[in-house]
Backbone as ProteinMPNN parsed JSONL, in Angstrom:
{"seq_chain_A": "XXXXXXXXXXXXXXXXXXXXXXXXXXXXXXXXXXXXXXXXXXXXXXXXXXXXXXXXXXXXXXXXXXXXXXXXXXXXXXXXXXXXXXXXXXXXXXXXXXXXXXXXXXXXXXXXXXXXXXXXXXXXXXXXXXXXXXXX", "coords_chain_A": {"N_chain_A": [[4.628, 9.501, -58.221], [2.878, 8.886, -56.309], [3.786, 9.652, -53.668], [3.03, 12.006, -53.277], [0.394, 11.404, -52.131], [0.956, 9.828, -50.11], [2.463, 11.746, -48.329], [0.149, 13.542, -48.068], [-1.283, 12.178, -46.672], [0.186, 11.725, -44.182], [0.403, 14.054, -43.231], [-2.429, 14.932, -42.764], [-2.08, 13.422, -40.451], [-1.29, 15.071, -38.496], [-2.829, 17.024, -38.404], [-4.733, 16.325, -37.404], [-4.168, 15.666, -35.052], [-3.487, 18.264, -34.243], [-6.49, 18.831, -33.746], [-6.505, 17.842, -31.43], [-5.0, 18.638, -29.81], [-6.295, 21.709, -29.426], [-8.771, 20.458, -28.316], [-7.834, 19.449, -26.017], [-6.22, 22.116, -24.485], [-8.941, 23.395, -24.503], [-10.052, 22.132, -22.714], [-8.622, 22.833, -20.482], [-9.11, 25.65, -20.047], [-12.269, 25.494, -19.821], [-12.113, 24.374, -17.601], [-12.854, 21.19, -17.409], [-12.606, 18.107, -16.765], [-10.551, 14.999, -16.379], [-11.579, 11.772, -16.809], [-13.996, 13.277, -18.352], [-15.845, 12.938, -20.937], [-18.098, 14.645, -22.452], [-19.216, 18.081, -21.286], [-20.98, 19.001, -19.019], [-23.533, 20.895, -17.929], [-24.358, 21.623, -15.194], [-22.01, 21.388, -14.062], [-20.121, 22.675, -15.414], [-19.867, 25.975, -16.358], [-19.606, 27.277, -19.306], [-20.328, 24.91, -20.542], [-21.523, 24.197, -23.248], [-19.743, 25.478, -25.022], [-16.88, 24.359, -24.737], [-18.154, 21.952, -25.586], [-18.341, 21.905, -28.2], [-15.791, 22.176, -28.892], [-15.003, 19.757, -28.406], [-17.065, 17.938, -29.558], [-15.96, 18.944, -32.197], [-13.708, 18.078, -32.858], [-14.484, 14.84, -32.237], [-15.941, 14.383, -35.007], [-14.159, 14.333, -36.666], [-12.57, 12.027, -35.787], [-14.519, 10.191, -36.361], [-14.677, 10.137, -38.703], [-12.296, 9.959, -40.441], [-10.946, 7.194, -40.655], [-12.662, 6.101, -42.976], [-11.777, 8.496, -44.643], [-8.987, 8.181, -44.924], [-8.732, 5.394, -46.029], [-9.627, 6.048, -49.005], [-8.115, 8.097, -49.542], [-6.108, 6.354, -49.807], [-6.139, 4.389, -51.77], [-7.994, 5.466, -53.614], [-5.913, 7.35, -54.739], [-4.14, 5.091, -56.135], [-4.656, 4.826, -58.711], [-5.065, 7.634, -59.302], [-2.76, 9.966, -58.417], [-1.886, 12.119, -58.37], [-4.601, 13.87, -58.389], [-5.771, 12.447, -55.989], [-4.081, 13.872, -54.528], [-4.562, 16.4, -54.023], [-7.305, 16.272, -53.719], [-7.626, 14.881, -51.161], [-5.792, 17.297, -50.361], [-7.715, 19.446, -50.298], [-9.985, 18.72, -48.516], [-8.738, 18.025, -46.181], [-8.045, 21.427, -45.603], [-10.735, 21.812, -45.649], [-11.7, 20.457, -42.832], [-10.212, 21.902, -41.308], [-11.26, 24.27, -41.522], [-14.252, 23.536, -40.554], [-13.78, 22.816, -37.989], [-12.607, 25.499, -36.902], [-14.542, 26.736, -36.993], [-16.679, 25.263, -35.749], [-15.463, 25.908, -33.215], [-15.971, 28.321, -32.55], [-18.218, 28.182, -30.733], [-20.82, 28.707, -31.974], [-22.948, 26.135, -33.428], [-23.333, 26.287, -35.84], [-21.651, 27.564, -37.253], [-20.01, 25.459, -38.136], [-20.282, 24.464, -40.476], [-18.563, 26.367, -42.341], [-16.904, 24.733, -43.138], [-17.71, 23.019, -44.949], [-17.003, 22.439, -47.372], [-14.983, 20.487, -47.51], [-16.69, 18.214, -48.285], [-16.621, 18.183, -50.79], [-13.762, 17.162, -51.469], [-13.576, 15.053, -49.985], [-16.061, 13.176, -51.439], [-15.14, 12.98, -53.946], [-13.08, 11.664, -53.685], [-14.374, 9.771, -52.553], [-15.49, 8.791, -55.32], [-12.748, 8.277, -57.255], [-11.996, 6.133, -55.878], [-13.963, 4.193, -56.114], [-14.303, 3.854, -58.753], [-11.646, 2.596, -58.795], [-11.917, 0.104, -57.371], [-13.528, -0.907, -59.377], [-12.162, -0.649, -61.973], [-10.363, -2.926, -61.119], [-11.924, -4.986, -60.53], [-12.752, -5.322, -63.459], [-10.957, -5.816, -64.921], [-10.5, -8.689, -64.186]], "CA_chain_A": [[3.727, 10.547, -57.749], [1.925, 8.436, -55.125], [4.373, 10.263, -52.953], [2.337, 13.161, -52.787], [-0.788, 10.746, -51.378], [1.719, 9.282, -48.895], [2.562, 12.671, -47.692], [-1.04, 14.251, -47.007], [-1.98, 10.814, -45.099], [1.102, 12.341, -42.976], [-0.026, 15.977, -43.161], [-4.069, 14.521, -41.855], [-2.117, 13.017, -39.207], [-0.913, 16.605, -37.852], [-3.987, 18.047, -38.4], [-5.734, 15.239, -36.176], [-3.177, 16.159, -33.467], [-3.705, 19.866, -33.7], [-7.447, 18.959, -33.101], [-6.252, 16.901, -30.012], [-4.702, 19.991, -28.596], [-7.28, 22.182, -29.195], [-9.527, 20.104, -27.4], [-6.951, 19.819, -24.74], [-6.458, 23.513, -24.542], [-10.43, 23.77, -24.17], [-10.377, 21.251, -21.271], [-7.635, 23.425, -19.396], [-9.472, 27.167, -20.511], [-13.64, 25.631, -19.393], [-12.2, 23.213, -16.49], [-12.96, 20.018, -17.727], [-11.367, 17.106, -16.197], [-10.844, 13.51, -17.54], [-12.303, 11.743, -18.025], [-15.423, 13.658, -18.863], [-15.728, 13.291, -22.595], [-18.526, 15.783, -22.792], [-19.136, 18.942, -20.036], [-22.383, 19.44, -18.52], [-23.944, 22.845, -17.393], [-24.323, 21.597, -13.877], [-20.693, 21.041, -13.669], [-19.234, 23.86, -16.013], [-20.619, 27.236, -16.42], [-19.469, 27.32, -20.512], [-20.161, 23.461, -21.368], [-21.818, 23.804, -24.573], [-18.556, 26.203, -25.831], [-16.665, 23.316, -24.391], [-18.585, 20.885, -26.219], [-18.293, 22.044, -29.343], [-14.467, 21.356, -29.356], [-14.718, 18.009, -28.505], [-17.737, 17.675, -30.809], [-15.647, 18.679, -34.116], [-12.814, 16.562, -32.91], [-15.134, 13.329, -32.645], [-16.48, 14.11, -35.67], [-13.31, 14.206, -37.612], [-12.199, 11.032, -35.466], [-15.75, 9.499, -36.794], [-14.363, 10.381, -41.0], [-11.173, 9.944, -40.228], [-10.446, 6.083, -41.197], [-12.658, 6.247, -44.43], [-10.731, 9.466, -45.608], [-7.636, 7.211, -45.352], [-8.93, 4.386, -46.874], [-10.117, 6.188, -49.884], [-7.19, 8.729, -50.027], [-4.857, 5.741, -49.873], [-6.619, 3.555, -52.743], [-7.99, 6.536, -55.308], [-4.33, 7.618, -54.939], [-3.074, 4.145, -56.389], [-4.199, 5.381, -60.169], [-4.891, 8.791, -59.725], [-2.438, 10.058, -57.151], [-2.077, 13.984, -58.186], [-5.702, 14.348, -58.026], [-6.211, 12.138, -54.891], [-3.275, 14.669, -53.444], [-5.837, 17.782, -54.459], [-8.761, 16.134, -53.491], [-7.163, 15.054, -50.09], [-5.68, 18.631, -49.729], [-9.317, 20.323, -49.939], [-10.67, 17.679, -47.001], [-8.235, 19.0, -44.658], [-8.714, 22.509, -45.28], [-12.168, 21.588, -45.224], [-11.616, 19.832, -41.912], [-9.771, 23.025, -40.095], [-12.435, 25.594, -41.561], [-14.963, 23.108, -39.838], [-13.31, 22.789, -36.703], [-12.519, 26.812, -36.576], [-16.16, 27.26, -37.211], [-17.422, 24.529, -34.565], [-14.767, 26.089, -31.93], [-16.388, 29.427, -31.848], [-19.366, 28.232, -29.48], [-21.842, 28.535, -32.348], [-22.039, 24.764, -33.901], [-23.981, 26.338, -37.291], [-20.383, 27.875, -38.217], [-19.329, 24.453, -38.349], [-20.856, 24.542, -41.813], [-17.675, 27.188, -42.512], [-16.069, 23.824, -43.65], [-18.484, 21.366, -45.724], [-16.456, 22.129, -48.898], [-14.398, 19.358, -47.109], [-16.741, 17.219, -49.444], [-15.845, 18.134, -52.613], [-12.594, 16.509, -51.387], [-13.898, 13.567, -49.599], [-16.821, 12.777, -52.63], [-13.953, 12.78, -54.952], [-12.117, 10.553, -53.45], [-15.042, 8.075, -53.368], [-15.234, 8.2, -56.93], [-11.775, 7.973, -57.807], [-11.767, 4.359, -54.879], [-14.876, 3.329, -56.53], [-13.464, 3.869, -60.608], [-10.169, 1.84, -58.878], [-12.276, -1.139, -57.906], [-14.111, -1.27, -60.917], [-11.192, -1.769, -62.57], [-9.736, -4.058, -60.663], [-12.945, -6.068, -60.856], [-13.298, -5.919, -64.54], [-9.41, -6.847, -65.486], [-10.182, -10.043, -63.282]], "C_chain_A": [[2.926, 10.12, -56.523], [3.007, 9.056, -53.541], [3.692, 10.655, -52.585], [1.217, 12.787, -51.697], [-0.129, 10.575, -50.123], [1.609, 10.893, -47.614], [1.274, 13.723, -47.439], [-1.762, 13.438, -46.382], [-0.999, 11.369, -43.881], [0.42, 13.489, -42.692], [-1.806, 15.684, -42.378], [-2.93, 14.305, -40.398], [-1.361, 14.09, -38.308], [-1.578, 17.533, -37.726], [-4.843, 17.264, -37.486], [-4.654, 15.733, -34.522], [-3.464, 17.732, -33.367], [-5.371, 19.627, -33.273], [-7.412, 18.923, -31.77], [-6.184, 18.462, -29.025], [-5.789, 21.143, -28.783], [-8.249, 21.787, -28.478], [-9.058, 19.816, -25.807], [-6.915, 21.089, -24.19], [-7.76, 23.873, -24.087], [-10.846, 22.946, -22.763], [-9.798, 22.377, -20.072], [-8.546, 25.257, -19.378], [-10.965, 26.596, -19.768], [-13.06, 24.575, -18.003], [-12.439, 22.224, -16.553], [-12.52, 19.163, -17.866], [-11.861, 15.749, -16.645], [-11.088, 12.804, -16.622], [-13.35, 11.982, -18.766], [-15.077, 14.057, -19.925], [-16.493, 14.601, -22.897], [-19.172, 16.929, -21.213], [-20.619, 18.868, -20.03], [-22.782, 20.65, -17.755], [-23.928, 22.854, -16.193], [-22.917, 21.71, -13.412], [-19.774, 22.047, -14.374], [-19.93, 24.781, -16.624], [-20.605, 27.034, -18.198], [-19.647, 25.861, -20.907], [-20.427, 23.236, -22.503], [-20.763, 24.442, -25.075], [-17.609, 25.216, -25.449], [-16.927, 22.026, -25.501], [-18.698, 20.952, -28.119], [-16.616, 21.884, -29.655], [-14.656, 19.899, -29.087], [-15.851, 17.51, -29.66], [-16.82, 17.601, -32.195], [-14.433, 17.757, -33.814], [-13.583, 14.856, -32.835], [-15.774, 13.517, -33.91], [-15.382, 13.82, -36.891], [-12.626, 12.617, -37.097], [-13.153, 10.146, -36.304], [-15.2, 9.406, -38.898], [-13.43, 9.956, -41.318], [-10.603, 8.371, -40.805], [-11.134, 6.032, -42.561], [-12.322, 7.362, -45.219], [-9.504, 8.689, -46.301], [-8.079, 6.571, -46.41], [-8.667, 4.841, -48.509], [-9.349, 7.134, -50.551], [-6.287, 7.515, -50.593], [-5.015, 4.782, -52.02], [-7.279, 4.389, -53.752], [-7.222, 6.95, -55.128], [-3.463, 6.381, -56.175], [-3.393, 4.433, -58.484], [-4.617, 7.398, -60.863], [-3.886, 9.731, -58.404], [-2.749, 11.426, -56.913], [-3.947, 14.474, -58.179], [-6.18, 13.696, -56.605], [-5.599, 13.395, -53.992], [-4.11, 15.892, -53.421], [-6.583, 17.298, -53.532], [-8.574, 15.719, -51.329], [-6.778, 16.71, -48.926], [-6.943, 19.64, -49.049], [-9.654, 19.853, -48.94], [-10.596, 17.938, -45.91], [-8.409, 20.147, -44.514], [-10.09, 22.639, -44.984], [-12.474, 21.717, -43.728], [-11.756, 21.09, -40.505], [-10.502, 24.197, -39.842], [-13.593, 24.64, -40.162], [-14.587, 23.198, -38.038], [-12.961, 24.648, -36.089], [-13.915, 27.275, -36.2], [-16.556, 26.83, -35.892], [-17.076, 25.398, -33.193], [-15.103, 27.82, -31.547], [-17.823, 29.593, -30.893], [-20.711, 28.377, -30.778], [-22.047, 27.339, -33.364], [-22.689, 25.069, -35.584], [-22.422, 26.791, -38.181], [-19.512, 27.024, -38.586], [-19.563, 23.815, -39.94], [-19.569, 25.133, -43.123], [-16.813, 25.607, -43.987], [-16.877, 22.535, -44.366], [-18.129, 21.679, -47.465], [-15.386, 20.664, -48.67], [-14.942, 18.314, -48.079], [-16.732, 16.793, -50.637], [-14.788, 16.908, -52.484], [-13.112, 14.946, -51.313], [-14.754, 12.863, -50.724], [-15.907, 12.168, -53.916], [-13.561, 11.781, -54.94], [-12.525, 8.948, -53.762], [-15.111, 7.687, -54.768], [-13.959, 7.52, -57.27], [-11.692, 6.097, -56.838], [-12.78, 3.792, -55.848], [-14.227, 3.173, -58.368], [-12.278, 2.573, -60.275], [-10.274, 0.472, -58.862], [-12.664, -1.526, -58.81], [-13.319, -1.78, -62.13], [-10.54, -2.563, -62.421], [-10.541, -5.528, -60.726], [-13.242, -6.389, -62.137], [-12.386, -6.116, -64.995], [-9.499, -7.846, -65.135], [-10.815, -11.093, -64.365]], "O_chain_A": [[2.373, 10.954, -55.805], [2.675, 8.676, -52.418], [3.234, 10.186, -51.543], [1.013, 13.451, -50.681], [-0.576, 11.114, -49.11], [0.987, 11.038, -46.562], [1.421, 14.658, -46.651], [-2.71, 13.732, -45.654], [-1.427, 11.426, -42.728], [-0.145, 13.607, -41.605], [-2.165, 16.393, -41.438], [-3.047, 15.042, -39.418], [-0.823, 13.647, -37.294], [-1.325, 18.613, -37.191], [-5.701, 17.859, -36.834], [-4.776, 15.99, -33.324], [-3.647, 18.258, -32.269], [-5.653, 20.334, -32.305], [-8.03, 19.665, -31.006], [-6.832, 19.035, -28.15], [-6.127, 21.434, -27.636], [-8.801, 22.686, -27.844], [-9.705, 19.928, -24.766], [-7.704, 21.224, -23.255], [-7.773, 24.73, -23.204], [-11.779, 23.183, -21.996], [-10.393, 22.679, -19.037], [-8.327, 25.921, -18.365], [-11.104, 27.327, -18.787], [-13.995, 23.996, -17.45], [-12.299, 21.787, -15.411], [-11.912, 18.959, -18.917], [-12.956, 15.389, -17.076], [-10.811, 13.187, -15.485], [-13.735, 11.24, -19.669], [-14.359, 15.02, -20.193], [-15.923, 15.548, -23.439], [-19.514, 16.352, -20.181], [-21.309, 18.682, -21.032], [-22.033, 21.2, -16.949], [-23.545, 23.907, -15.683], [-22.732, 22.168, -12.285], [-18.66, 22.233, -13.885], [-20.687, 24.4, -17.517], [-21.683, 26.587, -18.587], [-18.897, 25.591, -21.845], [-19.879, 22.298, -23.082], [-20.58, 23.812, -26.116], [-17.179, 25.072, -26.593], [-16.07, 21.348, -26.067], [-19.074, 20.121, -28.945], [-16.296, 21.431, -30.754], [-14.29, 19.03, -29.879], [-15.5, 16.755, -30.567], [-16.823, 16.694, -33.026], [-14.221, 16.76, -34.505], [-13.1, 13.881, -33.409], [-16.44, 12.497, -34.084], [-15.688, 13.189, -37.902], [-12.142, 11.963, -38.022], [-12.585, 9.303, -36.999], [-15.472, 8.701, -39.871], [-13.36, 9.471, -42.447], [-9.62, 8.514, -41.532], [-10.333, 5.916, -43.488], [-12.523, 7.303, -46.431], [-9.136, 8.56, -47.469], [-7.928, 6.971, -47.564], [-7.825, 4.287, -49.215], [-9.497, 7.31, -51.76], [-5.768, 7.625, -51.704], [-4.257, 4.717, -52.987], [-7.115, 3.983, -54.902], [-7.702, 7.988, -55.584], [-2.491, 6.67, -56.874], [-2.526, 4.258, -59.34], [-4.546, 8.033, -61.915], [-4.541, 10.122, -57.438], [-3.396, 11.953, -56.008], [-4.238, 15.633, -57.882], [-7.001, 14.378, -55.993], [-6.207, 13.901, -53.048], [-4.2, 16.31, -52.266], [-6.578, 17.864, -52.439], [-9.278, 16.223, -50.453], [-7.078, 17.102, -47.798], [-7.101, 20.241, -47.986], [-9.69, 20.723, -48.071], [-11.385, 18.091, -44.977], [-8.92, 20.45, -43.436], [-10.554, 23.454, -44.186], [-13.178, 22.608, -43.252], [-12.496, 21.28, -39.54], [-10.592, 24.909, -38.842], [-13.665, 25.081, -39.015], [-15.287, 23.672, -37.142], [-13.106, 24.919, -34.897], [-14.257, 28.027, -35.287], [-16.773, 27.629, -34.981], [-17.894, 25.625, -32.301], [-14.649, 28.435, -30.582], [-18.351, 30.622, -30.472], [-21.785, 28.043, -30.278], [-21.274, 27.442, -34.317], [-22.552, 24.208, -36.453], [-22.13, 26.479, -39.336], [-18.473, 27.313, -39.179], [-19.011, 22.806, -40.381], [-19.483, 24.717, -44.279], [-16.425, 25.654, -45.155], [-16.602, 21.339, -44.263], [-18.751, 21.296, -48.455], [-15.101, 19.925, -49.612], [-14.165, 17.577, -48.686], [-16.79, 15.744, -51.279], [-14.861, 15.89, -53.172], [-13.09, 14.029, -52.135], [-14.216, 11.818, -51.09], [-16.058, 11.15, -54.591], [-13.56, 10.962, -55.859], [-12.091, 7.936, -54.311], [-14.869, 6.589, -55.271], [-13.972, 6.322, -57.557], [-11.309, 5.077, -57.41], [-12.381, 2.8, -56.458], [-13.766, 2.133, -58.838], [-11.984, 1.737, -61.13], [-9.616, -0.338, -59.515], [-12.226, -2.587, -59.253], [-13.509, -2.706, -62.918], [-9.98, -3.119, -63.366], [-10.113, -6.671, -60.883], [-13.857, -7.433, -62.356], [-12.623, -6.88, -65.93], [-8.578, -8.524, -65.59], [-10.812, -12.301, -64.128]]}, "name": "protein", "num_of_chains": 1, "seq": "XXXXXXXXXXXXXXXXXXXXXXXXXXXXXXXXXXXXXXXXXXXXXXXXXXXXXXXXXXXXXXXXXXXXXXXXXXXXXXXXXXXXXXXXXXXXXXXXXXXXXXXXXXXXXXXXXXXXXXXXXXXXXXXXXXXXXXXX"}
């Protein structure tokens, strides 16, 4: 069953690339040339609608290695609930990022069931050391 884990660590990493291009896409649509990470008003009429794509993409870049971690390792004795609890994270993720990418950054809220998923997960990592620390 740790399949299933395997395969939504793949499935994040297609949802981290569709951020990419969305924030690509938003570079080419407000004018915003590289390497300016974030736009400024002097320099682009829309920068804060601008800045709110690259915002929810650094913020999912910023979660993004302890999701893994914690998908990969509460997967190793619970996998079908890590694969759940993983699944929710990302939908979480894309509501958040839909939300952020309409220029108002409160709809970025759209997506904080994301931590049901992610919370989960810590439990199930933290339950995995625990037993790994008290079989020792």
């Amino acid at each position: 069953e740790y399949g299933y884990v395997i395969g939504v660590g793949i499935a994040s990493a297609f949802m981290c690339t569709w951020h990419g291009i969305t924030v690509g896409m938003a570079r080419k649509k407000y004018g915003v040339k590289y390497p300016t990470m974030y736009a400024n008003k002097a320099e682009v009429k829309e920068a804060d609608a601008f800045n709110c794509y690259q915002r929810a993409h650094g913020n999912l870049m910023e979660n993004y290695p302890q999701f893994l971690m914690m998908l990969f390792l509460g997967g190793v004795e619970h996998p079908l609930t890590a694969t759940a609890c993983g699944l929710i994270w990302m939908a979480g993720r894309v509501a958040f990022a839909l939300g952020y990418q309409t220029g108002d950054p409160s709809k970025r809220m759209n997506g904080a069931f994301q931590y049901i998923g992610l919370l989960s997960l810590l439990g199930l990592s933290v339950k995995f050391a625990y037993n790994l620390v008290s079989a020792a």
